[in-house]
N, C-alpha and C positions, 0 to 999 in steps of 0.2 A: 374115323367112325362118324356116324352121322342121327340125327335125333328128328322124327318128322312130327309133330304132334298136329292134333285137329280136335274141335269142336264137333259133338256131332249137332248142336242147336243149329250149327251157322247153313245157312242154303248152298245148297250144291251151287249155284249158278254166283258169276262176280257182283257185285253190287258196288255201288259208292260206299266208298271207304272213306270219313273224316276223322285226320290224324293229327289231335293237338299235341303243340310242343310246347312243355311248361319248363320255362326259363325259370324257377324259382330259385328264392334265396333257402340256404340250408347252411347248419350251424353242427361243426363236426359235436358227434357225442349226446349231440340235444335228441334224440330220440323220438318223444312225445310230441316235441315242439315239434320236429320234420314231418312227421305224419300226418301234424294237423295243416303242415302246408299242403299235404298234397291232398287233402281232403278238401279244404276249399279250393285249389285249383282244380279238382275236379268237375266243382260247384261251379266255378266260372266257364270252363269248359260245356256246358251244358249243351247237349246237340252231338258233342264228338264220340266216336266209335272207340277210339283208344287214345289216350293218354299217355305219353312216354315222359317221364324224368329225367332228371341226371344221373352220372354213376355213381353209387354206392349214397341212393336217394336217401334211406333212413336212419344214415348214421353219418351221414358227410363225408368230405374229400381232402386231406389224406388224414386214417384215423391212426395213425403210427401204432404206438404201442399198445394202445387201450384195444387192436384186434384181437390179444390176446386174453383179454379177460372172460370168466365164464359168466359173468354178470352178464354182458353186453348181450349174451343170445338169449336170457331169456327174455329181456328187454325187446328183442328183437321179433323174438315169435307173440307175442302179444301184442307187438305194433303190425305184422302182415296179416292177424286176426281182421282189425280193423282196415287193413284195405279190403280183403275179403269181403268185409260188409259192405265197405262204398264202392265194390266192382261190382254192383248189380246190372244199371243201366250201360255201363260201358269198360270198356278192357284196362286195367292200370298196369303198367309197366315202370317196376323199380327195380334200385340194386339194392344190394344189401351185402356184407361177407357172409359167408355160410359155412362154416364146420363141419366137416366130415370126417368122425373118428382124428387121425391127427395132421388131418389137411385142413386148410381153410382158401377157402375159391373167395375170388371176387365175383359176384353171380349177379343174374340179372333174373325175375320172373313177371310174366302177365298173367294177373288173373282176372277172372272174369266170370260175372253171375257167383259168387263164391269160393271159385276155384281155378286151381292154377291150370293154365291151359299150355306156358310154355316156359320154358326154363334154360340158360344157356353161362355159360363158364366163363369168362375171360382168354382167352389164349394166348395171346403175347401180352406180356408182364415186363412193362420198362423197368430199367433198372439204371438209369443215367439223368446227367444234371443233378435234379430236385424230385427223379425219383426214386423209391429204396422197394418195388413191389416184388421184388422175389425173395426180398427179407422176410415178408408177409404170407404172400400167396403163393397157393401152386398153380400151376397153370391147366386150363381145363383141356381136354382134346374132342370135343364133340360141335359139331356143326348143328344148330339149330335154327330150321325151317319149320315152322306152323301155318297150320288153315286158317286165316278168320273172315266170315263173310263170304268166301269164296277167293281171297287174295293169299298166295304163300306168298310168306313173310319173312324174313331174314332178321337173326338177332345176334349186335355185335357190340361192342366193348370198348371204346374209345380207341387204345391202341394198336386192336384189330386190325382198324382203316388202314394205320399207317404203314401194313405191311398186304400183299398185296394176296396170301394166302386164304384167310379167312374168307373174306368177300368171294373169294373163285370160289370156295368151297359150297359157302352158301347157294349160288348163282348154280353150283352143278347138282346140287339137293333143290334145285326148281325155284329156289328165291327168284321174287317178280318183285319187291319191295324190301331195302333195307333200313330199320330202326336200329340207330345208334345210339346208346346213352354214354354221357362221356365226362373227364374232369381236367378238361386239357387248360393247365395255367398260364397267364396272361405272360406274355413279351411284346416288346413294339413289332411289328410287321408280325405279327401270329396270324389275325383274323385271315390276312391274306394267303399266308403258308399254308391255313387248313383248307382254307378254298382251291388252291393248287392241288393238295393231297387227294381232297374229296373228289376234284375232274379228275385225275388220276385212275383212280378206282374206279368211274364213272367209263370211264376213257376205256378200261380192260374190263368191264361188266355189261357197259349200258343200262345200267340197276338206278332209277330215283334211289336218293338217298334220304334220310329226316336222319338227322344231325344234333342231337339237344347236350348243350353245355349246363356247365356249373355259371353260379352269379353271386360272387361274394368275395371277401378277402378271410384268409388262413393264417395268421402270421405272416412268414415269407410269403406265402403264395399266396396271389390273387387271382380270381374266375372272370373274366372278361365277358361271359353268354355269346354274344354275335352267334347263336344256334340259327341254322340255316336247313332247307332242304333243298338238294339238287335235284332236278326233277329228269324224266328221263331222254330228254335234249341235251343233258350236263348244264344245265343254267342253273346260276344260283338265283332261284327263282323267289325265294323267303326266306327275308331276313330278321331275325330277331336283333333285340335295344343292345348296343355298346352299355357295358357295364351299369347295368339296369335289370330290372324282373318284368318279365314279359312273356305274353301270352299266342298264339296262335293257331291257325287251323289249316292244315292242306288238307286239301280235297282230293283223292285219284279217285280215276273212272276208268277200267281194263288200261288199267297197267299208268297212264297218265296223270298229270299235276292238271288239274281243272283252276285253279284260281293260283294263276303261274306271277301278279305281279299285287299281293296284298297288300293294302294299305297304303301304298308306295314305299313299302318299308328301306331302310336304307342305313346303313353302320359306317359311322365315323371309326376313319385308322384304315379303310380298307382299299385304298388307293396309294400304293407304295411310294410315291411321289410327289405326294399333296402336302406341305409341309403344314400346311393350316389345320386340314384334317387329323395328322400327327401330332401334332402338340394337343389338340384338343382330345384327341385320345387318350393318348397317354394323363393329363391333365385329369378328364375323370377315373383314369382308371385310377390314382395315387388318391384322390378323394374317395372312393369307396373303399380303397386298402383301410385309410383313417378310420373310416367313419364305421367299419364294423370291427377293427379291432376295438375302438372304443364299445362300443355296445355291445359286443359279445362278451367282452370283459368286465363290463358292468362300470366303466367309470362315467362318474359324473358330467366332467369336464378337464382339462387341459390347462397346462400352465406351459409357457416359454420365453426362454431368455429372447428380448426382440431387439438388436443392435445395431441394425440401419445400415444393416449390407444386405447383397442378394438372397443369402441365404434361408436367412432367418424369416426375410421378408415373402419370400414364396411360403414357406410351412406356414405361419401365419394367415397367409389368404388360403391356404387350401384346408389348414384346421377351420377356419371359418366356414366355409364351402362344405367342410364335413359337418358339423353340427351345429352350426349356427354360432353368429357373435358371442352373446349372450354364456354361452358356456366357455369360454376364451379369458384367459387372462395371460397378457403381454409384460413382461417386464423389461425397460432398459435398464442396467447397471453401470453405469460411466465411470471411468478412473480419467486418471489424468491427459492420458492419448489418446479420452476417445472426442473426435469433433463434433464441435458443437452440430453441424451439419446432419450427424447422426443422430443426434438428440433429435432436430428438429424430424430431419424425416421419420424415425419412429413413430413420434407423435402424431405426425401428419396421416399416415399409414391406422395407425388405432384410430384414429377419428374417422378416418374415413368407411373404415371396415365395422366401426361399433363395438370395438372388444374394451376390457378392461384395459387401463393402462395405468402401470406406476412406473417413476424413475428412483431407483435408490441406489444412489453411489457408493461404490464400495470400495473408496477409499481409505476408512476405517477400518479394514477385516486385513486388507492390502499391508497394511503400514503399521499394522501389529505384527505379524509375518516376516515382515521385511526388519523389523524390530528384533526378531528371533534368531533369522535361519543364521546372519554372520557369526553369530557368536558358536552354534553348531556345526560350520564348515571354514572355521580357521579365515576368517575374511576373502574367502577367495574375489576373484572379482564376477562381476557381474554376468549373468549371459542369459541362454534362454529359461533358466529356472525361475528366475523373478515375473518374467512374462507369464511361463504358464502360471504361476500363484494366482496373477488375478482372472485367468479363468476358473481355476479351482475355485477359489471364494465364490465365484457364480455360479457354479456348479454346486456349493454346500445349502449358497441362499436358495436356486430354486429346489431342490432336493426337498428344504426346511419348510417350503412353501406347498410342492407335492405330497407331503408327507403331513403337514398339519391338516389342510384342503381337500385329501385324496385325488387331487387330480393328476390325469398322467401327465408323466414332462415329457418333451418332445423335444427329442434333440435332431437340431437342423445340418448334418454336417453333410456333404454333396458324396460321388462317389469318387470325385477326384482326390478330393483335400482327404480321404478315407481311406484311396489305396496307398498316397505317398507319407502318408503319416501328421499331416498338418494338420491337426488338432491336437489337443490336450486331454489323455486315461483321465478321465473322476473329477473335468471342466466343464469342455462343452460337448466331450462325448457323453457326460450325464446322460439319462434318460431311459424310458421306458416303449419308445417308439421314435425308429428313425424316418421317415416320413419319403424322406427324399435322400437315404445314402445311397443309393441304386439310379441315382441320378447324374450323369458328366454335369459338369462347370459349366459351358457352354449349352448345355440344354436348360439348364438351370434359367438361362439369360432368355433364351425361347421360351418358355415355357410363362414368364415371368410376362414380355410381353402379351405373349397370348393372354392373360388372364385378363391384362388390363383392355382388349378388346371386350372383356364384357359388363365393364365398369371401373370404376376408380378402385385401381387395388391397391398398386406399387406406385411409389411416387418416382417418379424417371430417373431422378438423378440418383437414386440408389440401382438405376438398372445402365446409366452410362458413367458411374461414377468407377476407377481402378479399384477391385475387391481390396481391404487390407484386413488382419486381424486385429488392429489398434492396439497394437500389444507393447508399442514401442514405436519414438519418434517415428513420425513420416512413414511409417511401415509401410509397402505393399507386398502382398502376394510373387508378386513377378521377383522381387529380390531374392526369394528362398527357391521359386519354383520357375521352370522354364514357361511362357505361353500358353495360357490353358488351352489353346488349340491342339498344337503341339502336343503340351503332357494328356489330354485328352487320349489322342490319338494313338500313342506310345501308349496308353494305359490298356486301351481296347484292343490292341494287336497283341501286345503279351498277355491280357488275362482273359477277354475272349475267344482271340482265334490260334493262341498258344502258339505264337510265332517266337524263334529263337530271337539271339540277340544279332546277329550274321543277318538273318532276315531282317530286319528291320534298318542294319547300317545299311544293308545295300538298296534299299530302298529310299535309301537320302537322308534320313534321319541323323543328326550328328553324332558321330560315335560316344563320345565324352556324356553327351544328355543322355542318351539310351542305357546306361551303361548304371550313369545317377538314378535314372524313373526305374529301372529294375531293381537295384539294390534298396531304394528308397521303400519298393512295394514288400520285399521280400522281409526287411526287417523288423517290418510292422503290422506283421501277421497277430501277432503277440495283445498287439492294442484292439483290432480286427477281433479279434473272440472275447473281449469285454465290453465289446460296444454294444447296443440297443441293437434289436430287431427292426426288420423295415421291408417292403413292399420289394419281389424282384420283378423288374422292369426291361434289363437287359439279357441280351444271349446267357450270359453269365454271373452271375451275383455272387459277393462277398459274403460266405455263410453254405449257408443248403447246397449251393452249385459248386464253390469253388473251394475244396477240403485239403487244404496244405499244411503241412506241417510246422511246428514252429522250431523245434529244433531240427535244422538240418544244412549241410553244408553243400546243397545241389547249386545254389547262388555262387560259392567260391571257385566250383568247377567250373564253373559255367565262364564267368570271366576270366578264367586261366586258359579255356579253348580262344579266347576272344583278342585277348592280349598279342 
């Protein structure tokens, strides 16, 4: 079925069409707040004919369960009142859910001069990774083309794009122009995938596209923007800010992009092979994850354990980079294994960055504990229990420190040391925000130097020094775990490309390691669901993407075919 609507104000004949794209920031649930974004981005837009948002503009992206409440719509019809009112001089196009007896669409409407002129459904409804939308929505079945100005117009739904039906649909109901609103969340090489996608569609329509993403972090998810318009060359002609708010206007003239290279606008991440550009991408995307879980959630400021390895050392410059010094407080906590070295570099690191810094040794909290547990476990001897103790103690002190301060703790633990279990439950997985667990080991190091190209961040020898836990003489990393390259690599063939364990020996990997990095992942799923939340980064992330079980004996099988 097919839906064609028209204005009868608009003139018969084509005119120039000025079609802004508002990259704004929006806060799932805020309601009042989102409207009033898009009332002054309308304000700023002054001159444009239509205005398009992102998907599900007045409530945010993704609103999980709260679709169901019957609060939310009437919240809802009193905020499209007031677009109503500020679609005088020019067309707005929002989403919103919409309720129908006992369906509820993910919908999209424009209105203009007070009223709505066009209205369109979502039709494909992901339902994979990190998303859950057929849990939510039904799916709409109507194709909508409208008049404005004298251009038919096409209105489609982020996921739309991705399948090649909708867009024909449109294109055979006479679409000359497609408006896309959308909430497609951030992974490394995304911006470039959507640009593939979008010539794609481009490729089997010959349709300009206007393209407008989400800009902001959700918990797990985070909105990257890079909103684009492909114009009817298939050029990505305009480019909106790498994870930033931002504004723009394409101009068509029968059927054409008139002002094809704006601004010289230009998105970092979108060169698949540019490793500079990658790391700086990724780099502020994980800075705006931070900086609006903090402020949407209203805290003050940030406290973290700071221990003069890589880890701790990136979260630390990117907590800074999210909300300034100033709100930052750093702690070392040193026991007996930890080197002087790391003290200094800590300090060098606060001083440099401008954050808070204390050192408080916790070898009193340590050495009462270690006073207790023998007489509770029959003198066993020593092993990794006493290790983890002293990160528990650091884990109780910042906890005492979050909790007296209200600020969030932020636990720094990589995606590596996360999937094999190298950390410590209720230590240094403490926390209220994982910053960087959706990050490998070895990007970690990239990532690390990157930053300090744009100032003193990391002090070097915490970025060329062997990672350890100092948990115990001489420790390093490599004693427990194979080569972060290596386990890197093992980690991301079994968890995001779900390669067997067959696949991967015969791809050269040592059998004996492959065998450890699987079991190692599998058994620490357990630990994995009490850890902090954190920004997903990768194909696949630990939480929202990847939902395994904790009891299950598919690992025993698995190496019984292997053996």
């Amino acid at each position: 079925m097919s839906t064609t609507l028209s204005n009868p104000r608009d003139l018969a004949s084509p005119q120039s069409l000025k079609v802004a794209l508002a990259q704004v920031k929006l806060t799932v649930g805020a309601i009042q707040r989102n409207t009033e974004e898009v009332e002054a981005a309308v304000a700023e837009a002054h001159g444009a004919d239509i205005i398009v948002f992102p998907e599900l503009t007045l409530t945010g992206y993704p609103l999980e369960d709260i679709v169901y409440r019957a609060d939310l719509y009437a919240a809802l019809d009193a905020s499209i009142e007031r677009i109503k009112t500020a679609s005088e001089q020019m067309a707005i196009m929002v989403g919103y859910p919409e309720i129908d007896g006992h369906k509820i669409f993910n919908a999209v409407s424009v209105f203009y001069q007070g009223t709505r002129i066009a209205h369109y459904r979502k039709q494909v409804l992901p339902n994979y990774g990190e998303f859950d939308e057929k849990r939510y929505f039904t799916a709409g079945n109507q194709t909508c083309v409208f008049e404005f100005k004298g251009h038919q117009i096409g209105l489609l739904i982020c996921e739309d794009l991705w399948c090649a039906a909708p867009i024909a649909a449109a294109k055979a109901c006479g679409a000359e122009l497609i408006l896309s609103t959308n909430a497609s969340p951030y992974e490394e090489y995304k911006a470039a995938q959507r640009l593939q996608v979008l010539h794609e569609r481009w490729r089997e329509t010959q349709l300009p596209i206007v393209y407008v993403n989400h800009i902001g972090g959700q918990d797990e998810l985070l909105f990257d923007g890079n909103s684009v318009v492909v114009s009817e060359q298939g050029e990505a002609c305009i480019l909106l800010k790498h994870c930033a708010e931002d504004l723009a206007i394409a101009e068509f003239s029968e059927g054409k992009l008139q002002n094809t290279h704006l601004d010289n606008r230009s998105v970092n991440g979108m060169t698949l092979n540019n490793d500079v550009q990658n790391d700086a991408a990724l780099y502020q995307a994980l800075v705006l994850s931070l900086n609006d879980y903090i402020e949407k959630n209203g805290f003050s400021s940030v406290v973290l354990g700071l221990s003069g390895g890589i880890d701790s050392a990136l979260t630390l410059a990117i907590a800074v980079d999210a909300i300034g010094a100033e709100r930052v407080r750093a702690v070392m906590m040193p026991y007996q294994y930890t080197a002087d070295i790391s003290v200094e570099d800590a300090q060098l690191q606060a001083d440099w960055l401008g954050c808070q810094f204390d050192i408080v040794p916790v070898a009193p909290m340590v050495n009462s504990f270690m006073d207790i547990i023998p007489g509770l476990t029959e003198d066993k001897p020593r092993d990794t229990t006493e290790e983890n103790l002293q990160a528990r103690c650091r884990g109780v002190l910042l906890m005492a420190l979050s909790n007296k301060e209200g600020r969030l703790l932020l636990s720094t633990g990589n995606k590596s040391e996360l999937a094999v279990g190298y950390c410590t439950l209720y230590g240094d997985m403490c926390g209220g925000f994982a910053p960087i667990k959706d990050v490998y080991k070895e990007r970690v190091f990239a990532l690390a130097r990157y930053r300090n190209t744009l100032g003193n961040a990391i002090p070097e020898r915490v970025i060329t020094r062997p990672p350890s836990a100092e948990l115990a003489p001489d420790q390093k990393d490599e004693d427990s775990l194979p080569p972060y390259p290596v386990l890197d690599e093992i980690i991301a063939a079994y968890v995001e490309q779900d390669q067997s364990l067959a696949d991967m020996i015969n791809a050269g990997y040592d059998p004996d390691t492959v065998k450890r990095v699987v079991t190692l992942i599998e058994r620490n799923e357990y630990k994995r669901r009490q850890g902090a939340v954190g920004p997903k980064v990768t194909r696949r992330n630990f939480g929202r993407d990847r939902r395994y079980p904790i009891t299950s004996q598919y690992l025993a099988s698995m190496l019984e075919r292997t053996d």
